[in-house]
C-alpha positions in Angstrom: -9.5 -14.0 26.4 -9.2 -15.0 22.7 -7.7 -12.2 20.5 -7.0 -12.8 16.6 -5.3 -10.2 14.7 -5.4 -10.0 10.5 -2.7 -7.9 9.4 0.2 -7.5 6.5 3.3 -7.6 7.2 5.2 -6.8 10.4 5.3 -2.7 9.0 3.6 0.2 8.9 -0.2 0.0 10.3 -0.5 -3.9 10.4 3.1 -3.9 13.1 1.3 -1.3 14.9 -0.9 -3.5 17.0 1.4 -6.6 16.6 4.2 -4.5 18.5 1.3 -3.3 21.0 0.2 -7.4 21.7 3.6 -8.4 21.4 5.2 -5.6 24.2 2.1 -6.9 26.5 2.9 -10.3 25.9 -0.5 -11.0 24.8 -1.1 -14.6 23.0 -2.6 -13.9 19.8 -3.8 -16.0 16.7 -2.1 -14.4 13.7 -4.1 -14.1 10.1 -1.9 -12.7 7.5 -3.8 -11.0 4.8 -1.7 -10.6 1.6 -2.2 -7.1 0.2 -0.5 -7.7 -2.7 -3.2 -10.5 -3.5 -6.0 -8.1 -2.6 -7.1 -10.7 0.6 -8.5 -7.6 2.2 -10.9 -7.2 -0.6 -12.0 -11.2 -0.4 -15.4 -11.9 0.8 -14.2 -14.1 4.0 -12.0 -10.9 5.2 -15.2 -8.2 4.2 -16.9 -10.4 6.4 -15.2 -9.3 9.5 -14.1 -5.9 8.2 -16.4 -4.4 5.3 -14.7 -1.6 4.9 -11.4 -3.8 3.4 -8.4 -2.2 5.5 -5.7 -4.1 7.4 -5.2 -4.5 10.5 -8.4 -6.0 12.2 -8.4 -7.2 15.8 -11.5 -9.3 17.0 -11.2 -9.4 20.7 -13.9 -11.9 22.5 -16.4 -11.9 19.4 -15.5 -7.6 19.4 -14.1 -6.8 15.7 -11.6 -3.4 16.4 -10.1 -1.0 13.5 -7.4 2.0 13.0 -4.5 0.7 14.0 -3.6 3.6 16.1 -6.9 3.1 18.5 -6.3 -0.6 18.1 -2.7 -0.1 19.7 -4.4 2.0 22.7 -6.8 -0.6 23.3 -4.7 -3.0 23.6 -2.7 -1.2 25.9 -6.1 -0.3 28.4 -7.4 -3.5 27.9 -4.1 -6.0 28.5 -2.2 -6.8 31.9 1.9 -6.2 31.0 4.4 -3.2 30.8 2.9 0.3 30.4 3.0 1.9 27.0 1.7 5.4 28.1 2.9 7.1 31.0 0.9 8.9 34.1 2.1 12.2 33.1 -0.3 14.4 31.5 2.0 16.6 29.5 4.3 13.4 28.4 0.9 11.8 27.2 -0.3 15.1 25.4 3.3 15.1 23.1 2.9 11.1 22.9 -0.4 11.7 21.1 1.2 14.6 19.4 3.1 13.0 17.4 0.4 9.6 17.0 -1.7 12.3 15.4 1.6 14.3 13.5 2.4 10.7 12.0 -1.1 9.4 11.1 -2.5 12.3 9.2 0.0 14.4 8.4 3.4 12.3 7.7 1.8 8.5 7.4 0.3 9.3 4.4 3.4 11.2 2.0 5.7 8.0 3.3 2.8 5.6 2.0 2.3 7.7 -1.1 6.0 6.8 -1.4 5.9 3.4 -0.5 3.0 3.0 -3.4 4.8 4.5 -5.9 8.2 2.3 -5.8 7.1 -0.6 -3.8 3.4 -1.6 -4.1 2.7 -0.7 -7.4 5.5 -2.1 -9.3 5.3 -5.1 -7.1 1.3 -5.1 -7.9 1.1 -4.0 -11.9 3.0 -7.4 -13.0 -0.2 -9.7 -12.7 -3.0 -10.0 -15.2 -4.5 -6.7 -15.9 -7.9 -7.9 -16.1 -7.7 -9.5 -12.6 -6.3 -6.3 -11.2 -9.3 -4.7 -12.6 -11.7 -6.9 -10.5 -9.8 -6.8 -7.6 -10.2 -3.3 -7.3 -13.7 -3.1 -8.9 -14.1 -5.2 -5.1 -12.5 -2.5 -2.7 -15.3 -0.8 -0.7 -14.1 2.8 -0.5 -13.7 4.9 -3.1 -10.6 6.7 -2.3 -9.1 3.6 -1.8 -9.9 2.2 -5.3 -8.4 5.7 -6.4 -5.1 4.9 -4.7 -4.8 1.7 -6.2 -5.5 2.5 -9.9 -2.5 5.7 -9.4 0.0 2.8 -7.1 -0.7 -0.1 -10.5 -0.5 2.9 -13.4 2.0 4.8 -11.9 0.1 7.9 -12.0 1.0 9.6 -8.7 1.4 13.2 -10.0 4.8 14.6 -9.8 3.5 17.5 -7.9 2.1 15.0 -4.9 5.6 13.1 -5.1 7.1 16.4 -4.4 4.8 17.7 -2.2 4.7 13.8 0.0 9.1 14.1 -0.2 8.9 17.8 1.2 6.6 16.6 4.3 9.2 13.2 4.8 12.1 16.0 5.0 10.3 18.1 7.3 9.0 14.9 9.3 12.6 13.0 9.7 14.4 16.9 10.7 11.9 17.3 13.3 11.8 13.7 14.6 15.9 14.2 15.1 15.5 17.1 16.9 12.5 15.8 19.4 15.4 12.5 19.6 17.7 14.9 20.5 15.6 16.0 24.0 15.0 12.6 25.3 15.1 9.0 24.8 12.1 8.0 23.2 9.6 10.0 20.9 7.3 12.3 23.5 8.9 11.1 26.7 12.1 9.3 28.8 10.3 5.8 28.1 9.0 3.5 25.2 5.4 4.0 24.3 2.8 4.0 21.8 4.5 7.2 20.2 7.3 4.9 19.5 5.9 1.9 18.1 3.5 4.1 15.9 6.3 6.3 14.2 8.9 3.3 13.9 6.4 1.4 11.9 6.6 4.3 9.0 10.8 4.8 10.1 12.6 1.6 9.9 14.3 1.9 7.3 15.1 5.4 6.6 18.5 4.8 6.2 17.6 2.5 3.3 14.8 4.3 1.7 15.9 8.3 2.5 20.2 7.9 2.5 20.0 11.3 1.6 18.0 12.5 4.2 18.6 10.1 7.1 21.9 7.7 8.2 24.7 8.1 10.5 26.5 11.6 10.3 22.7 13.3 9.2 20.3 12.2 11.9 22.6 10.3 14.6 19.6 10.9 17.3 17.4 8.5 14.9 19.8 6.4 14.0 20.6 5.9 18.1 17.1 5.3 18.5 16.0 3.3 15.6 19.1 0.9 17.4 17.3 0.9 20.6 14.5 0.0 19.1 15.2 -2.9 16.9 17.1 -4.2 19.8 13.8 -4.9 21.9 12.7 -8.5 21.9 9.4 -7.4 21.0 10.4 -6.5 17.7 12.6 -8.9 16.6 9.9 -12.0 17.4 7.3 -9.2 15.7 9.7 -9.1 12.6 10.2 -12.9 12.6 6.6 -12.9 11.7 7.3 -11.4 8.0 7.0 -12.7 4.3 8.4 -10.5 2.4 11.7 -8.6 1.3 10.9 -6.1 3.8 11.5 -8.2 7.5 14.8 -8.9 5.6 15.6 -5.3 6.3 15.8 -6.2 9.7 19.6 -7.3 9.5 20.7 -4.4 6.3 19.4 -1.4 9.1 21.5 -3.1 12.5 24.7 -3.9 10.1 24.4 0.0 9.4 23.8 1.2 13.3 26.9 1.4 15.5 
């Protein structure tokens, strides 16, 4: 069964399916689609995705999207370990906190991310070609996020408002690692992979809301995470700064 997968880095939505393939030990063809060069906006990627967002899977000729229901495919649809368990209530908290992260959490640390990664990283090149490279993205709201990541015009209220929801996010995420293991049950699952993607590196980006003596549980299970072999071949797939962090997070983790 041929599977390709076009994603970003090894972070946020685009790891989210290459930690799914990679736990499963599914062979994959890997297309890396630069954000920061607008490749998701290009007419050979529109061709497979029109709507222009990373990841993409195409599975036997089938193209898949949303990471989140890419990862549970992947996990119905792929011999290997398990990445949802039998129990009904254990599966209810594990999509819980899937839907907790990807509409409620997700977007105030990306609205984070855009403001002092993305956009600075983004606004250097030639301001007319940024102009047509967004002119090209298919969804409106997305070509609004753009224009506020490049200019820097994320409101101040919205900052506050996205670092308010991250405080609330990582206090309740220490106490739910404070019951068990793993996020929404005693074993790894999709729960985990989805909310690691967004939590790496809190102890890099949040120091004063996330380390060692402030949220031990996470720190305990970010460890136990980054220790998996999944992730660190995942992570060897990266281009960027940001797979470097890899090594700055485990140096800080007893």
């Amino acid at each position: 069964m041929s599977v390709a997968l076009y994603h970003w880095e090894p972070n946020a939505n685009s790891g989210k399916p290459m930690l799914a393939l990679m736990e499963k030990g599914v062979t994959f063809d890997s297309h890396y689609i630069d954000m920061l060069a607008f490749d998701q906006h290009k007419p050979e990627y529109l061709a497979i995705n029109p709507q222009g967002t990373i990841p993409a899977m195409v599975h036997n000729g089938r193209v898949l999207v949303e990471s989140t229901a890419i990862m549970e495919y992947v996990n119905e649809a792929f011999a290997g370990p398990a990445l949802m368990p039998d129990n009904p209530l254990e599966r209810w908290r594990i999509r819980w906190w899937m839907k907790f992260m990807d509409q409620w959490l997700g977007p105030s640390f990306s609205m984070i991310g855009w403001s002092v990664f993305v956009g600075p990283m983004v606004r250097k090149r030639d301001p007319a070609e940024l102009e047509a490279a967004i002119d090209r993205i298919p969804l409106p709201e997305r070509r609004v996020a753009w224009r506020k990541a490049i200019s820097g015009q994320f409101g101040e209220a919205e900052l506050a408002e996205s670092r308010r929801r991250v405080a609330f996010g990582i206090a309740l995420l220490e106490e739910e690692l404070g019951k068990r293991d793993y996020v929404g049950s005693n074993a790894y699952s999709l729960a985990d992979i989805n909310i690691f993607n967004s939590t790496y590196s809190l102890p890099l980006s949040q120091p004063d809301l996330a380390g060692r003596d402030k949220t031990p549980n996470i720190m305990r299970w970010l460890k136990r995470v980054y220790q998996r072999e999944a992730v660190k071949r995942t992570w060897a797939m990266g281009r960027t700064d940001l797979a470097h962090r890899y090594s700055l997070i485990m140096e800080g983790i007893d």
